[in-house]
C-alpha positions in Angstrom: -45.3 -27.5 12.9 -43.3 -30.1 11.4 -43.7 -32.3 7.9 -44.2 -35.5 10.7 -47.2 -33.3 12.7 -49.1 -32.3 9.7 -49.3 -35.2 7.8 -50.5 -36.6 11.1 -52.8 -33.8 11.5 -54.1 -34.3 8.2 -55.5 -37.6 8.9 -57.4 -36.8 11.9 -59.4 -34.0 9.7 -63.3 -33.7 9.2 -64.0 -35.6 13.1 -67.3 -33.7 13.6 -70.4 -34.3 12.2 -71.1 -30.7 10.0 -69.3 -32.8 6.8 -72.4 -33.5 4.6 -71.3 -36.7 4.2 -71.7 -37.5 8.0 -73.8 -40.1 8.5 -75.4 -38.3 11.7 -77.0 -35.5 9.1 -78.2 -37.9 6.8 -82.2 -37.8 6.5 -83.9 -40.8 8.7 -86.1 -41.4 5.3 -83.1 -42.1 3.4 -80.8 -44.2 6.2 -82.3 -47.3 5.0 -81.6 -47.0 1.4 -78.2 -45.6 1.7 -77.5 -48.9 4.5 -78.3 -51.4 1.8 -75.9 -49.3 -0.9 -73.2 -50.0 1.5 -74.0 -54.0 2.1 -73.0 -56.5 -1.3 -75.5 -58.7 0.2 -78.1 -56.6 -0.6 -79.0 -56.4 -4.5 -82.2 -54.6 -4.1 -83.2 -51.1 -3.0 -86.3 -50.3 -0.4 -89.3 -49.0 -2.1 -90.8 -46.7 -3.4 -88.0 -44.7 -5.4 -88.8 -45.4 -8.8 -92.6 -43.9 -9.9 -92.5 -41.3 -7.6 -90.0 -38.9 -9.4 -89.3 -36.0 -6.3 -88.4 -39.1 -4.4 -86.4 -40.2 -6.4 -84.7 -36.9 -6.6 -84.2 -37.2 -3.0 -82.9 -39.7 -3.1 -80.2 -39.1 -5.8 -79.1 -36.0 -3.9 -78.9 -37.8 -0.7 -76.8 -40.6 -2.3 -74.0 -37.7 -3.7 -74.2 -36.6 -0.9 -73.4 -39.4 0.8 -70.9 -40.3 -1.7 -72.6 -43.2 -3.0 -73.6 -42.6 -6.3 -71.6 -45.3 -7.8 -73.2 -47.6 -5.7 -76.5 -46.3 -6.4 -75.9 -46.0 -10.4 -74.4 -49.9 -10.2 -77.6 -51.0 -8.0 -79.7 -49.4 -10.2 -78.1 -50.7 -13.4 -78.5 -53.9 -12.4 -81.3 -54.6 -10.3 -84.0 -56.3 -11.8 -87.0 -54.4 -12.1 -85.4 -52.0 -13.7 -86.5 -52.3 -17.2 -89.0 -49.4 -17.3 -85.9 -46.8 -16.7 -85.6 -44.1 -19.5 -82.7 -44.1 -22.1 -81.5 -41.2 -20.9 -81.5 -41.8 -17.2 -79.8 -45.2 -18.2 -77.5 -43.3 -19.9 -76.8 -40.5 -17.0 -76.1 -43.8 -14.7 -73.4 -45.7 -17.1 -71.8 -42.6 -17.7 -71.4 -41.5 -14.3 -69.9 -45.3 -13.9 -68.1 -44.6 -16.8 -66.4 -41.3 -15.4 -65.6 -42.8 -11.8 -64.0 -45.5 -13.7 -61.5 -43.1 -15.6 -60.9 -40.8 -13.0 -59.7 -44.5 -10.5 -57.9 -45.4 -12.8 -55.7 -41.7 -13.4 -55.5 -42.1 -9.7 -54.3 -45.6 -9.7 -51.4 -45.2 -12.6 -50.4 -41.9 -10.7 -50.2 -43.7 -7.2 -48.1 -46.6 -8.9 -45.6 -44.0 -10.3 -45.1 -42.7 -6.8 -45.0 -45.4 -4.6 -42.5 -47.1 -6.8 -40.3 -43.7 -7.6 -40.4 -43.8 -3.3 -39.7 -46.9 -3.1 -36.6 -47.0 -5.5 -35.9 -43.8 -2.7 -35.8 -46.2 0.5 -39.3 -45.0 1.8 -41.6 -47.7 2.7 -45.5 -46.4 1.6 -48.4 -48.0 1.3 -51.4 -46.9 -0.5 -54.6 -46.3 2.3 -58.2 -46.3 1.9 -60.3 -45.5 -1.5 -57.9 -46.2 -3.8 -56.8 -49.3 -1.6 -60.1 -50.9 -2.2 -61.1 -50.0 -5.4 -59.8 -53.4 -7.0 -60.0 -56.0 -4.6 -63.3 -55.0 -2.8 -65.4 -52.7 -5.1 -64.1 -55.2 -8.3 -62.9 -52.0 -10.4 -67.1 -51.1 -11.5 -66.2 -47.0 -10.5 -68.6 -47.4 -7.6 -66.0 -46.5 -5.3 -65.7 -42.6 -5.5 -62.5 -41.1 -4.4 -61.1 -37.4 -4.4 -57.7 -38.2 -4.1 -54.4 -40.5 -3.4 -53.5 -41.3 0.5 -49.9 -42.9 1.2 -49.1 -43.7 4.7 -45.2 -43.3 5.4 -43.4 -43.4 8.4 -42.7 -39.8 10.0 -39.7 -39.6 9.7 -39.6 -39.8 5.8 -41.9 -36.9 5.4 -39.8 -34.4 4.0 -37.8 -37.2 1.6 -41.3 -38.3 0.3 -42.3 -34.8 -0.4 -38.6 -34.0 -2.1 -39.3 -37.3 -4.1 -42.8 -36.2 -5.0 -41.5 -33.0 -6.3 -39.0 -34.6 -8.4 -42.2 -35.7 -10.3 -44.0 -32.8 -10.9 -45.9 -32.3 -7.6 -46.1 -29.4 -6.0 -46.8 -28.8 -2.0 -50.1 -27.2 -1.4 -50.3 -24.8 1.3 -52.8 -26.4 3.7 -52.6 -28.5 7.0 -51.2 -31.7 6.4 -48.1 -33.1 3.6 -50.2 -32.7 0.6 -48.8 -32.4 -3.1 -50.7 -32.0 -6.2 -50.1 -32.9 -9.9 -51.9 -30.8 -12.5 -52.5 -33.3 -15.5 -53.9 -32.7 -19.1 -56.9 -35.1 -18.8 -60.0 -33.3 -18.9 -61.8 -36.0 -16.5 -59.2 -35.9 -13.8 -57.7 -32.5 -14.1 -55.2 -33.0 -11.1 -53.6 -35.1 -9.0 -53.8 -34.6 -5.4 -51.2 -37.1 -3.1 -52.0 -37.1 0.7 -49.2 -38.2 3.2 -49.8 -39.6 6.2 -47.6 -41.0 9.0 -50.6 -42.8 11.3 -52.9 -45.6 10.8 -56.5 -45.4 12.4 -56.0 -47.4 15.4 -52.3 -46.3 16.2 -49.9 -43.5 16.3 -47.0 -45.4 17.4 -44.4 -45.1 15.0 -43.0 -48.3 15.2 -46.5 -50.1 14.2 -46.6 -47.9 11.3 -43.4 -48.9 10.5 -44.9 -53.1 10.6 -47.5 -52.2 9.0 -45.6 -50.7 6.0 -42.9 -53.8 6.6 -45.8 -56.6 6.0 -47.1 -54.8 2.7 -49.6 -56.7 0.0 -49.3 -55.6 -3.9 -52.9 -55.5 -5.1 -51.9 -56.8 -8.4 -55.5 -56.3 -9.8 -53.8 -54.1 -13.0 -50.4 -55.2 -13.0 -49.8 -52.5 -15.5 -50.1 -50.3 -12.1 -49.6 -52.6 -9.0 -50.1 -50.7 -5.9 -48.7 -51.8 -2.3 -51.4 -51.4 0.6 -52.1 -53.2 3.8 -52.8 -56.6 5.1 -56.2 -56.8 5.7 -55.2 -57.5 8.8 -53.9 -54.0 9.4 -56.5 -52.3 7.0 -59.7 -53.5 8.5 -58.0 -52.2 11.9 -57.2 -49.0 10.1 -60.6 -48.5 8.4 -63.1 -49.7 11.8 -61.1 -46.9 13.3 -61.3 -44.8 10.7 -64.8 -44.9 10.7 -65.7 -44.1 14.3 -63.8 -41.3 14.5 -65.1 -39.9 11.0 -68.3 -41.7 10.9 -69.5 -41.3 7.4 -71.3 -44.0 4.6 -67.7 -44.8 2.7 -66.0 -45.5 5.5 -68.7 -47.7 6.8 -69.1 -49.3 3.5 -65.6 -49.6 3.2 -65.7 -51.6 6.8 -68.4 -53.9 6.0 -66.7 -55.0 2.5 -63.6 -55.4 4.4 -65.3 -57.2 7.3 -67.3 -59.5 4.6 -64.2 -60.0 2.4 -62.6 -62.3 5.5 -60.8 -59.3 6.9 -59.7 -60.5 10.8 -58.6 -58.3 13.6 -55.9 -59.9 14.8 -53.6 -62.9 13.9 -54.7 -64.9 16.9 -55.9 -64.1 21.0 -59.0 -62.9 23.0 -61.1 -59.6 21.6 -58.8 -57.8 24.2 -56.2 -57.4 21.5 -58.4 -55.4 19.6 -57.3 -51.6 19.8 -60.2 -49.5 21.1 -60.7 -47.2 18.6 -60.9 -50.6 16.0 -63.7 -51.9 18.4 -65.7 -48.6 18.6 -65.9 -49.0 14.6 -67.1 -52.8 15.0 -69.4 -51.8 17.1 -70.7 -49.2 15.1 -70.9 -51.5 12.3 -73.2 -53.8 14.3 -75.5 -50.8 15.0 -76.0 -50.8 11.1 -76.1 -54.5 10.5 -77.1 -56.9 13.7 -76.9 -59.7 12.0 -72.6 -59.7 11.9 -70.7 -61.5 14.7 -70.5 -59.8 18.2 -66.9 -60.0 18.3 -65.2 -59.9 14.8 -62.7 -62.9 13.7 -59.3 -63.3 15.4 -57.8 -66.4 13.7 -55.0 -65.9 11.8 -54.8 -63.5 8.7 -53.7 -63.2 5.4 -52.9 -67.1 5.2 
């Protein structure tokens, strides 16, 4: 199998609904809550959760689970109503902000290092997904949990990426997929782990990888460690097909922030444009949240 198949192959993992995380296993009693984690709109949590201890619990575990601790620490944190919550549970909740925080931004001042020592190299790269949004859609709080460092690159610049990688102290793991990994000596981020990728969500086609990657945005939110990532054009496509092929709670809040944000699905014409896959994910989105538009907004982008 070659570099260009198994980074590919490596983004279509986890499709199936056994990942924990899946928003098909979650329990029907918690759907509700975990919905509103995922929607900025929403600053308060359905009831009852806090006097009722085991339910809260449940709800915790459901929430890691799910991925969305941050979001549930943050909510928590700052919902009203909350003054009744124990020291130490306060406590549990900022530091579990706190660590999220750190271990973001280990992952961010990595991804600048590589993306620029790539780019210096000739290989266009863009950062995708958790780390993509951190910044400009999550506002930096460590609400948005992420495991590791995803660069989309065009298939043909596998093997220079990973030779580039090296260079910096990454190693190739042995798995499916272009993966590399960095051991560090921070204690709250141990390693480093750097995903390639050659396709988006809504396309294989090498050469609309390639204008993706042509028509990057530097999210310039710690210019001490800018990062290039998509148009949110391109990334809303990427993520709404993202998340109905691997329908879990990030994903789908990471659509609705984009959606939300002003995010459009194409830079002008008819929902026809819209690449299947994209529109599955809208329309799974709608499932969640009725009240967004039938058809998502076409006019142009980024301007």
């Amino acid at each position: 199998m070659s570099p260009a198949t198994t980074a590919t192959t490596r983004q279509g993992k986890d499709r199936h609904p056994e990942n924990p995380d899946c928003i098909e296993r979650t329990h029907d009693r918690w759907r509700p809550t975990l919905r509103t984690l995922c929607d900025p709109r929403q600053h308060s949590l359905p009831q009852p959760h806090r006097d009722d201890a085991t339910s809260f619990g449940a709800l915790l575990e459901a929430a890691i689970t799910a991925k969305l601790v941050g979001l549930l620490a943050d909510r928590l944190l700052n919902e009203t109503g909350t003054t009744r919550m124990s020291p130490p549970m306060r406590e549990f909740l900022t530091s579990t902000l706190r660590g999220t925080q750190h271990r973001t931004r280990e992952h961010r001042r990595h991804a600048s290092q590589a993306t620029s020592a790539l780019a210096e190299h000739g290989i266009p790269v863009a950062v995708l997904n958790g780390l993509a949004y951190d910044a400009a859609l999550y506002g930096s709080r460590g609400t948005r949990q992420l495991t590791d460092i995803d660069l989309l690159v065009p298939a043909d610049t596998v093997n220079d990426a990973i030779t580039v990688l090296t260079k910096l102290g990454y190693t190739r793991l042995e798995r499916p997929g272009a993966s590399c990994r960095l051991p560090t000596a921070d204690a709250v981020a141990p390693t480093i782990t750097v995903d390639l990728t050659t396709t988006l969500g809504h396309t294989t086609d090498p050469a609309a990888v390639r204008q993706a990657l042509d028509q990057p945005v530097i999210d310039g939110h710690d210019m001490s460690s800018p990062l290039p990532v998509l148009s949110q054009h391109d990334a809303l496509l990427h993520t709404l097909a993202r998340t109905a092929a691997r329908p879990r709670w990030r994903g789908l809040a990471d659509a609705l922030h984009l959606a939300l944000a002003g995010a459009v699905v194409s830079r002008s014409g008819p929902r026809s444009t819209i690449p299947a896959a994209a529109d599955a994910g809208w329309n799974l989105l709608r499932t969640h949240w009725p009240d967004l538009p039938a058809t998502p907004r076409a006019e142009a982008a980024d301007g």
